[in-house]
C-alpha positions as CSV (number, residue, x, y, z in Angstrom):
1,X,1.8,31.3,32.8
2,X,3.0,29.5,35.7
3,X,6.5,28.6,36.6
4,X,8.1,25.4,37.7
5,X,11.6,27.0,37.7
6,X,11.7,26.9,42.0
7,X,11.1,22.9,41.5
8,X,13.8,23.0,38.3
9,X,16.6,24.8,40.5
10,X,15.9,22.8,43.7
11,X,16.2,19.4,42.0
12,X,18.4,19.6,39.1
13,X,21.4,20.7,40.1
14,X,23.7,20.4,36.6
15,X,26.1,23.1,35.6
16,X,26.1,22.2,31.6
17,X,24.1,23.3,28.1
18,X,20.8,25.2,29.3
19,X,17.4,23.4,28.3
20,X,14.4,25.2,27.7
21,X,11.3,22.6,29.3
22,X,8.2,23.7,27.0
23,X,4.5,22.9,27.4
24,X,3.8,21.2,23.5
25,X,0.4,22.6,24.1
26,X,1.9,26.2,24.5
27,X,5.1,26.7,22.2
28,X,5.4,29.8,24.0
29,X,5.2,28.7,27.5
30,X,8.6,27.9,29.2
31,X,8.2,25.7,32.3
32,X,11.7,26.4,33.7
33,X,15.1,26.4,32.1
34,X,17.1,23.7,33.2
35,X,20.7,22.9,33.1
36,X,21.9,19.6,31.7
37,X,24.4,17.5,33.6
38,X,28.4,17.1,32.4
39,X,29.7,14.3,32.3
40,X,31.4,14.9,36.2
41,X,28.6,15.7,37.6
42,X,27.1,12.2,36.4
43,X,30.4,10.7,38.2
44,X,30.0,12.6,41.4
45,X,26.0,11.4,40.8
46,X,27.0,7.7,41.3
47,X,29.7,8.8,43.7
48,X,27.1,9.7,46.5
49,X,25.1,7.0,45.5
50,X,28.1,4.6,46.1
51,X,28.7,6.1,49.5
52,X,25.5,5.8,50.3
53,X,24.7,2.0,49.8
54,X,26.5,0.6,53.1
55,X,23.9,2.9,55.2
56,X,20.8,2.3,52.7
57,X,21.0,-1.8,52.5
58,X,21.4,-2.4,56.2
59,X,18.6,0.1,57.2
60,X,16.1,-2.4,58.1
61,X,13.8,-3.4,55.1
62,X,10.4,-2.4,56.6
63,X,11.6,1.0,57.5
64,X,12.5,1.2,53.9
65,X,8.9,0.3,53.4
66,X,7.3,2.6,55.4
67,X,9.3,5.4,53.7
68,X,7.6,4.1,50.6
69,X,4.1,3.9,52.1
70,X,4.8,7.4,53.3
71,X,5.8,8.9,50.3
72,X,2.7,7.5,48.2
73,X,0.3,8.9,51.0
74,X,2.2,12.3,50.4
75,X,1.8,12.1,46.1
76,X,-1.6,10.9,46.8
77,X,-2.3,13.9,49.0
78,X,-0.9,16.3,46.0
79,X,-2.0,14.4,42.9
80,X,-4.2,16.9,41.3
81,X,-1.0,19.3,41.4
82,X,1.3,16.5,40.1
83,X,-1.5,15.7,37.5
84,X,-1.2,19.3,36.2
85,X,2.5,19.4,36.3
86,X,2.3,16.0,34.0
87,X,0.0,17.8,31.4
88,X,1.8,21.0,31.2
89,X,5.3,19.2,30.9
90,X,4.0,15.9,28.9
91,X,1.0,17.0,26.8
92,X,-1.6,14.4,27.9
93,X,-5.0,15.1,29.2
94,X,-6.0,15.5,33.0
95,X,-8.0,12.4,32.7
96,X,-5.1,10.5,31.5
97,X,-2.6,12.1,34.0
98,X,-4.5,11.9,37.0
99,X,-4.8,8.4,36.4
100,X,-0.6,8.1,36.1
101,X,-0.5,9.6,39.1
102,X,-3.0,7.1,40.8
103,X,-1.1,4.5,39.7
104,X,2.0,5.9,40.5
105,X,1.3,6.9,44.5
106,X,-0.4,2.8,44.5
107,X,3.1,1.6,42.9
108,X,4.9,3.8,46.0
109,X,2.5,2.0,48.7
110,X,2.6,-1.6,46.7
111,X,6.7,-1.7,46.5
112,X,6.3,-0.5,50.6
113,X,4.0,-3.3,51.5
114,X,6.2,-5.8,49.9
115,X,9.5,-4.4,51.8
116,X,8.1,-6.2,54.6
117,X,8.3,-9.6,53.3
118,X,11.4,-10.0,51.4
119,X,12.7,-13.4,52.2
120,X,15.3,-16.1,51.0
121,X,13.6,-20.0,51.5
122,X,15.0,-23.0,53.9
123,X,15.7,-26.1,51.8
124,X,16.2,-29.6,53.7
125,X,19.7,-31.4,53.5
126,X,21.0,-34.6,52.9
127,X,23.1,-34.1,56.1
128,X,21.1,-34.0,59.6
129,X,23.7,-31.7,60.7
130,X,23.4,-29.5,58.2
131,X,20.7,-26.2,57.8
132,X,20.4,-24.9,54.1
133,X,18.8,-21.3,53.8
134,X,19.0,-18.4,51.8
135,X,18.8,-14.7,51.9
136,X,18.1,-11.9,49.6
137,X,19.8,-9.1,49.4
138,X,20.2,-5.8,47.2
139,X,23.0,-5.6,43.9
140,X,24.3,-2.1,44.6
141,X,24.0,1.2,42.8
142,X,21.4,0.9,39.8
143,X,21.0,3.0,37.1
144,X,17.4,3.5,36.1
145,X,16.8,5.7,32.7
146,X,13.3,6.2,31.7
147,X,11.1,7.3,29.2
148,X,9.1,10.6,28.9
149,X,5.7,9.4,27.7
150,X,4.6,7.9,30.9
151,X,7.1,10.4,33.0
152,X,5.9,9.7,36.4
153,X,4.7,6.1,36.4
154,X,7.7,4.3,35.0
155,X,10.0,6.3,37.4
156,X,8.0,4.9,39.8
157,X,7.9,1.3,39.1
158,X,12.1,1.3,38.5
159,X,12.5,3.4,41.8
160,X,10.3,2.1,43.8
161,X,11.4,-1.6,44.1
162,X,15.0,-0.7,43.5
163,X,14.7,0.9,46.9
164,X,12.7,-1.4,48.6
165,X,15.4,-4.0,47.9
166,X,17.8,-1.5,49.4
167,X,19.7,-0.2,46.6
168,X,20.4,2.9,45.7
169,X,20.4,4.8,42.7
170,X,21.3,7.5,39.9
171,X,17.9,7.8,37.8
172,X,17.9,9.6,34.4
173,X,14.4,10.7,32.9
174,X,14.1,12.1,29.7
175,X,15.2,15.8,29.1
176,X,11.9,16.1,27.6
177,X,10.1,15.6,31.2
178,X,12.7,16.0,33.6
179,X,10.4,18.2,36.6
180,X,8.1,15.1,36.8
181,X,11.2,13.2,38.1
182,X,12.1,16.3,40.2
183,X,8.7,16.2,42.6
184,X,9.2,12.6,42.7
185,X,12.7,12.7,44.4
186,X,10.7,15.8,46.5
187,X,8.3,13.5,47.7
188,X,10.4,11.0,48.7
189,X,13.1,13.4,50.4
190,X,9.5,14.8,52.3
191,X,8.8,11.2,53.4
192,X,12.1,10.6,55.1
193,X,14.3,9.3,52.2
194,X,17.8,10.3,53.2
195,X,20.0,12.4,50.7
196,X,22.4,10.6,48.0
197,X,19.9,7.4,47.8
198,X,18.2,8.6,45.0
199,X,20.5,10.6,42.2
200,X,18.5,12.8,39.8
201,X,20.6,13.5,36.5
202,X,19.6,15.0,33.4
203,X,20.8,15.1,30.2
204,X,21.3,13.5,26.5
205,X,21.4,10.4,26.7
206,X,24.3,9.5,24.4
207,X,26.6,11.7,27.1
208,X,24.7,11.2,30.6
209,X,23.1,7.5,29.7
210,X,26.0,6.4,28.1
211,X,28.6,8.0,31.0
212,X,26.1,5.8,33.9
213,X,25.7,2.5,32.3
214,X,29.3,2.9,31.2
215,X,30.4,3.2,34.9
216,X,31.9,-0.3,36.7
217,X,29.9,1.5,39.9
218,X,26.7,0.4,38.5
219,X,25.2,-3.1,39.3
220,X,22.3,-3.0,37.4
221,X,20.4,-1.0,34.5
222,X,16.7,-0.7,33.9
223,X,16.2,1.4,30.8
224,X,12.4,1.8,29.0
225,X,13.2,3.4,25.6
226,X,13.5,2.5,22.0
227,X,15.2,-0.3,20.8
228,X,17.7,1.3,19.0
229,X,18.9,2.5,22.5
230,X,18.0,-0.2,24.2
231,X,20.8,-2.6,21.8
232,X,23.6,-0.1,21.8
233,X,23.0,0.3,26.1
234,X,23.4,-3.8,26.0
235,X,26.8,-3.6,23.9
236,X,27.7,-0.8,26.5
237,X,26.7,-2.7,29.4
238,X,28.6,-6.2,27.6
239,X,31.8,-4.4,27.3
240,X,32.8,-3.6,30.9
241,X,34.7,-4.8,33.5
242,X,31.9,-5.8,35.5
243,X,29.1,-8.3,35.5
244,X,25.9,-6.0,34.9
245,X,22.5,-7.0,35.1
246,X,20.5,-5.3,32.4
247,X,16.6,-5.1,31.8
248,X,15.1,-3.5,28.9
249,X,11.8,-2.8,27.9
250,X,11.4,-1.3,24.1
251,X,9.4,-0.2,21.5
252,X,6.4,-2.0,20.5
253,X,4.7,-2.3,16.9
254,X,1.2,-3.6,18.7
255,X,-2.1,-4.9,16.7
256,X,-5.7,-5.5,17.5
257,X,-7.3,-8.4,15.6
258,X,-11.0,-8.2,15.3
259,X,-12.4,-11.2,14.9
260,X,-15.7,-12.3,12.9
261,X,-17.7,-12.8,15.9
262,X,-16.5,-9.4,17.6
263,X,-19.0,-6.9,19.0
264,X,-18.2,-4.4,16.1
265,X,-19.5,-1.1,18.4
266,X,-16.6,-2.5,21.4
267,X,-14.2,-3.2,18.7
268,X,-14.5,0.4,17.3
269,X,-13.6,2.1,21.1
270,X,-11.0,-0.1,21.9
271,X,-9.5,0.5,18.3
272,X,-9.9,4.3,19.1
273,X,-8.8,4.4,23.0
274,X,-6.2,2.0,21.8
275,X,-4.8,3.9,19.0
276,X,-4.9,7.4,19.8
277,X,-5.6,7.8,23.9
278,X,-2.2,9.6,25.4
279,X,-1.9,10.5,21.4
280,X,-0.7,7.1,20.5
281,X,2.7,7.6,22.6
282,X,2.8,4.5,24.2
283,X,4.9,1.4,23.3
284,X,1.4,-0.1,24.2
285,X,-0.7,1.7,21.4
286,X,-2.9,0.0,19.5
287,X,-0.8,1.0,16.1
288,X,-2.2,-1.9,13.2
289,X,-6.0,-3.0,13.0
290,X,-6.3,-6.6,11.5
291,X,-9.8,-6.7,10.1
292,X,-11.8,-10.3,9.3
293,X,-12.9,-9.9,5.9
294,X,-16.6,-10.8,6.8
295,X,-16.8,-7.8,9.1
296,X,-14.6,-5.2,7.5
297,X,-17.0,-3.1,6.0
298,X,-19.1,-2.9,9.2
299,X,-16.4,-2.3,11.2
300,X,-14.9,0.3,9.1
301,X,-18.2,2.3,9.3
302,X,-18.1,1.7,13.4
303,X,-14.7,3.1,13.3
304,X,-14.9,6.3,12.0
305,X,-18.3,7.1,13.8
306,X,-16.3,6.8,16.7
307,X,-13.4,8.4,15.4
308,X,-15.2,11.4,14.7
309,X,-16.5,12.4,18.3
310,X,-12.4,12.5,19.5
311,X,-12.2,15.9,20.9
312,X,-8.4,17.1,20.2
313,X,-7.1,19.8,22.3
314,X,-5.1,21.4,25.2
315,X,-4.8,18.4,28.2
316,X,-5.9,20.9,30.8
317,X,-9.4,21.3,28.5
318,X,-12.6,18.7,27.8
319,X,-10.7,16.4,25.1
320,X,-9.9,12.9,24.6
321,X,-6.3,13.4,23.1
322,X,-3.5,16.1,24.0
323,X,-0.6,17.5,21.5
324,X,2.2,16.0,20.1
325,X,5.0,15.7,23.1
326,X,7.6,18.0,20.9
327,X,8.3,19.6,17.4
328,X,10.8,16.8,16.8
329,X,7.6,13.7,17.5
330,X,5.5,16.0,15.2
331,X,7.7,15.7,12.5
332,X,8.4,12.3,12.4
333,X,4.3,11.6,12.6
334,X,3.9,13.8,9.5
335,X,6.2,11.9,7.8
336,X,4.8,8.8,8.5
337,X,2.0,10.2,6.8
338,X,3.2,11.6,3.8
339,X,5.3,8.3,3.2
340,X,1.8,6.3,3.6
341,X,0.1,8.3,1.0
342,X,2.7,8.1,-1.6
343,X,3.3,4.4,-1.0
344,X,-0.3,3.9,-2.0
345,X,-2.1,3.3,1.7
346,X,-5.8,4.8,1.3
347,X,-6.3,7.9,4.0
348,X,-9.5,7.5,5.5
349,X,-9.5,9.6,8.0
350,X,-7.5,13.0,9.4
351,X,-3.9,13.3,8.9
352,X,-3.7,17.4,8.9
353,X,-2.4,19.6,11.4
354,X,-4.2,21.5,13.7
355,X,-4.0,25.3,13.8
356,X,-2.3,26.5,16.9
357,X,-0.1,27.1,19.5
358,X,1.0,23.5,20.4
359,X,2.1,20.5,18.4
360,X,-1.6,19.0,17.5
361,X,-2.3,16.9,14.9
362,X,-5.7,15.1,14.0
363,X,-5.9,11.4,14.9
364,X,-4.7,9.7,11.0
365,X,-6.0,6.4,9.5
366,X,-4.7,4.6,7.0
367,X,-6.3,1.7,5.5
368,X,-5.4,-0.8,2.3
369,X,-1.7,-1.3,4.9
370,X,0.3,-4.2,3.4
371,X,2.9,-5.7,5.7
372,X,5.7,-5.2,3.5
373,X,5.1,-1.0,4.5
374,X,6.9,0.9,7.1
375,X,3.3,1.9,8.7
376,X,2.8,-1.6,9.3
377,X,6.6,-2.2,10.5
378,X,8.1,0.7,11.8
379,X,7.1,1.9,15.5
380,X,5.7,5.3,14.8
381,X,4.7,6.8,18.4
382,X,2.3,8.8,17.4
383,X,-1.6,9.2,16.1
384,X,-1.0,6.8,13.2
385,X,-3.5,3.9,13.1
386,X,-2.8,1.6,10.0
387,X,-5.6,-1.3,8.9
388,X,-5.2,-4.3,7.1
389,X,-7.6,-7.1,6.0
390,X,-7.1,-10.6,7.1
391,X,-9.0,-13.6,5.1
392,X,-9.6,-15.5,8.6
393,X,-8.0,-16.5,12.0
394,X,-4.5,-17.8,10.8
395,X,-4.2,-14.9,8.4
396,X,-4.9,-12.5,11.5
397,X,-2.1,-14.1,13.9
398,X,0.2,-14.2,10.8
399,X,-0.1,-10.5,10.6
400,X,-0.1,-9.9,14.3
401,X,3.3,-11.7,14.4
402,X,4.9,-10.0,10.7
403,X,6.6,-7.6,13.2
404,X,9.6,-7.2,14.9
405,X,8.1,-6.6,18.1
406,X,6.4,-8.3,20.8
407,X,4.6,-5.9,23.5
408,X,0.6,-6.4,23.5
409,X,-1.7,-7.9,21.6
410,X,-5.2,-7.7,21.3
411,X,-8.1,-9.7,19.7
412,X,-11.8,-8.6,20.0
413,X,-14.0,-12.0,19.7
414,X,-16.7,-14.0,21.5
415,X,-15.3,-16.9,20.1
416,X,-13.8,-19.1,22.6
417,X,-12.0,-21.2,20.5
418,X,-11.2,-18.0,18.2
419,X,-9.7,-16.0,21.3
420,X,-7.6,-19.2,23.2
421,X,-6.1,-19.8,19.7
422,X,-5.0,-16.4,19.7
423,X,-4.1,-16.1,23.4
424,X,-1.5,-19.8,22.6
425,X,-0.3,-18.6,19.0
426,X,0.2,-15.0,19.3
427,X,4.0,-13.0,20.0
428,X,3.6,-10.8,22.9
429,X,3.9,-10.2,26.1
430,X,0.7,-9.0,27.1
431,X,-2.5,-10.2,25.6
432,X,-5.4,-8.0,26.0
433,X,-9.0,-9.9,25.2
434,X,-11.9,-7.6,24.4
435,X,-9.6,-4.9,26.3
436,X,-7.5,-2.0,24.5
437,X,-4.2,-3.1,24.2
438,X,-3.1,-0.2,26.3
439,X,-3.5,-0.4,30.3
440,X,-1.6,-1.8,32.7
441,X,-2.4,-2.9,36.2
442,X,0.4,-3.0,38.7
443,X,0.1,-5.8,40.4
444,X,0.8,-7.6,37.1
445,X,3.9,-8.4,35.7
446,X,5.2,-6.9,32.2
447,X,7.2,-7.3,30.1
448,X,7.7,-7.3,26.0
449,X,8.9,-10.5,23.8
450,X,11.3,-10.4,20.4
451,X,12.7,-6.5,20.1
452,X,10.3,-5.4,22.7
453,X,12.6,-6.1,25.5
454,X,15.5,-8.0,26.8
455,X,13.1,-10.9,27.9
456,X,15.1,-11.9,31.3
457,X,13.5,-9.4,33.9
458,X,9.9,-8.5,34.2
459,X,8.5,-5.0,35.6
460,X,6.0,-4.5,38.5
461,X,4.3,-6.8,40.5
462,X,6.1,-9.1,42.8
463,X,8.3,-9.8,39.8
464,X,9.9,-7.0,39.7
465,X,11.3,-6.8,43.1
466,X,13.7,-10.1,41.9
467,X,15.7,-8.1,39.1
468,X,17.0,-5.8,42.4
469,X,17.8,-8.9,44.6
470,X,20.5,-10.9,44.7
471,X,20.2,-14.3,46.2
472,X,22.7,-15.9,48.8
473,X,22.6,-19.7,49.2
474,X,23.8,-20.8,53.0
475,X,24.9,-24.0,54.9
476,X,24.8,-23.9,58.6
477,X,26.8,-27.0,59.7
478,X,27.2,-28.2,63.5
């Protein structure tokens, strides 16, 4: 079984509680024990990183570039070894991890590019004497705490403008995926990256999260999590002595609408890729299917043709969805399950547990899902797909909107007036149009409305760059 303990002991450097990294394919199949962080180690984390700043933010910004440029030509160079670490470690398929790493080693050379252009704006005065310009420049040390279902990408697309902007920073992934963070920080140290600019701590995150964001050192958080987190880091954050800029991105609770002039056979594989591609742990999984009424019996039939070819297995074999990321996900899925089936929701599809090694469980569907229930409320992060009827259009963005959240949306329709309805009247923050709700492209800002995310800062493209900037405004008088 191969070992990632060299990587584990190079990288993570805590002295704390040991943690056993596990492949949720392989119950049996230790990656490499790590030791968690204390809470002085955290402090001598953001320590380095402190010293480090003066020396990081005047190094020129398109050196800092070209470090980034360099280090995505170096992940690009190993991506089918950091695609295999991402399976073992995260559970998802090859497919699906080879393409995190793509867009991960693009993110590195995107952020590097646009190091080269950061720029303030000249403004004319009133005063003919008088020049008016400003300048950019980076907040400080900021704390970046990410997320183990996407363990590579999201990393990436804090990191990688958080340095291009000249901070630095002390990241912390989840202690669920901490080795994917590891051969990140090697990468970058390979491409030139000098020591104590990029932190890597790992731990709990009610001890190590709570200890960084805590800390009057740090100038900024970016945290992607749930939104329980995600509040109690913004009370943190609101209570110290400092002025901290804080951007969240949260859970999601994210419906596909198809519409009564949808191409039924499309509708059924985005419904499918949607909801149970990467095993439904995304806050962008397609997690409620509103149904038209006049097409809900066709469609139904579409579905679980399609449903029924989804290959469930190991991520390093020929399937379409991995395991469950841990026993602790598993549980919660099942029961999610066992709650819809004694609150009267019809199971039309799997819901049982596959025989095995690892944490897999057959992709579940619910239909006869009334928005009053917790399937159609609760974020459930797993292979859970629950369907509900809708009479017409306004019914349909009704239900999309019942929720809480606010990450994607999705409508299936070749309906023009049907889709730009939707597009106007519909909660999110991404709308996907005859596209799974899952997908991002990184050129593209994102970010989630309601409890989906703090709403102030978006993530990648250009946008993101701006929540690690600070602007300066100056007058130049002769």
């Amino acid at each position: 079984m191969k070992s990632y303990q060299g990587l584990a002991d190079k990288w993570i450097k805590g002295s704390g509680e040991e943690y056993l990294d596990i492949n949720p394919a392989d119950k049996d199949h230790v990656l490499a024990k790590i030791r968690l962080y204390t809470k002085d180690e955290v402090k001598e984390a953001i320590n380095k990183a402190v010293a480090k700043f003066d020396e990081w933010s005047r190094t020129p910004a398109p050196k800092r570039g070209s470090i980034l440029l360099k280090a995505g030509e170096l992940m690009e160079q190993e991506a089918q070894e950091f695609a295999l670490l991402m399976t073992l470690e995260e559970g998802k398929t090859l497919k699906d991890s080879m393409f995190e790493v793509t867009r991960s080693y693009n993110l590195l050379k995107f952020y590097g590019a646009l190091a080269f252009k950061i720029s303030g704006k000249t403004l004319p005065s009133a005063d003919p004497n008088t020049r008016i310009f400003t300048v950019k420049e980076p907040l400080g040390v900021v704390a970046l705490i990410t997320p183990w279902n996407f363990p590579l990408s999201i990393p990436v697309w804090k990191l990688a403008p958080a340095l291009a902007a000249g901070n630095t920073a002390v990241i912390k992934p989840a202690t669920k995926t901490p080795l994917m963070v590891a051969k990140l920080v090697e990468v970058l140290s390979k491409a030139g990256l000098p020591e104590g600019v990029v932190n890597l701590v790992v731990g709990k995150g009610s001890e190590v999260g709570d200890t960084i964001v805590s800390d009057d050192n740090i100038a900024a958080v970016s945290f992607t999590g749930s939104t329980e987190v995600g509040k109690r880091i913004y009370k943190l954050v609101g209570n110290k002595n400092r002025m901290t800029r804080i951007q969240l991105e949260l859970g999601g609770k994210n419906a596909l609408y198809v519409d009564k002039s949808a191409d039924l056979t499309l509708a059924a594989e985005l419904a499918v890729r949607g909801g149970f591609g990467l095993t439904g742990q995304s806050c962008t999984a397609t997690s409620r299917l509103i149904i038209n009424k006049d097409v809900y019996t066709q469609f139904k039939q579409r579905l679980l043709e399609r449903v029924k070819k989804w290959r469930v297995g190991p991520g390093t074999e020929d399937v379409d969805m991995g395991p469950v990321v841990d026993e602790g996900q598993f549980k919660k899925d099942l029961e999610y399950i066992e709650y819809g089936k004694n609150v009267g929701a019809k199971l039309i599809y799997g819901g049982n547990i596959i025989p095995g090694k690892g944490y897999f469980l057959e992709p579940t569907i619910f239909e006869g899902v009334t928005s009053d229930m917790r399937l159609f409320k609760e974020e459930i992060f797993g292979p859970v797909l629950s369907v509900t009827e809708a009479k017409d259009l306004d019914e349909a963005i009704r239900l999309v909107n019942a929720v809480d959240y606010g990450h994607t949306a999705g409508i299936v329709a070749s309906d023009i007036k049907a889709i730009n309805e939707f597009v106007s009247r519909v909660e999110a923050g991404v709308i996907k149009v005859n596209k799974p709700t899952v997908g991002l492209e990184l050129q593209a800002p994102f970010g989630g409305f309601k409890n989906s995310g703090a709403t102030t800062w978006k993530e990648m493209g250009e946008d993101a760059l701006e929540f690690y900037l600070k602007e300066k405004t100056v007058y130049e008088g002769w």
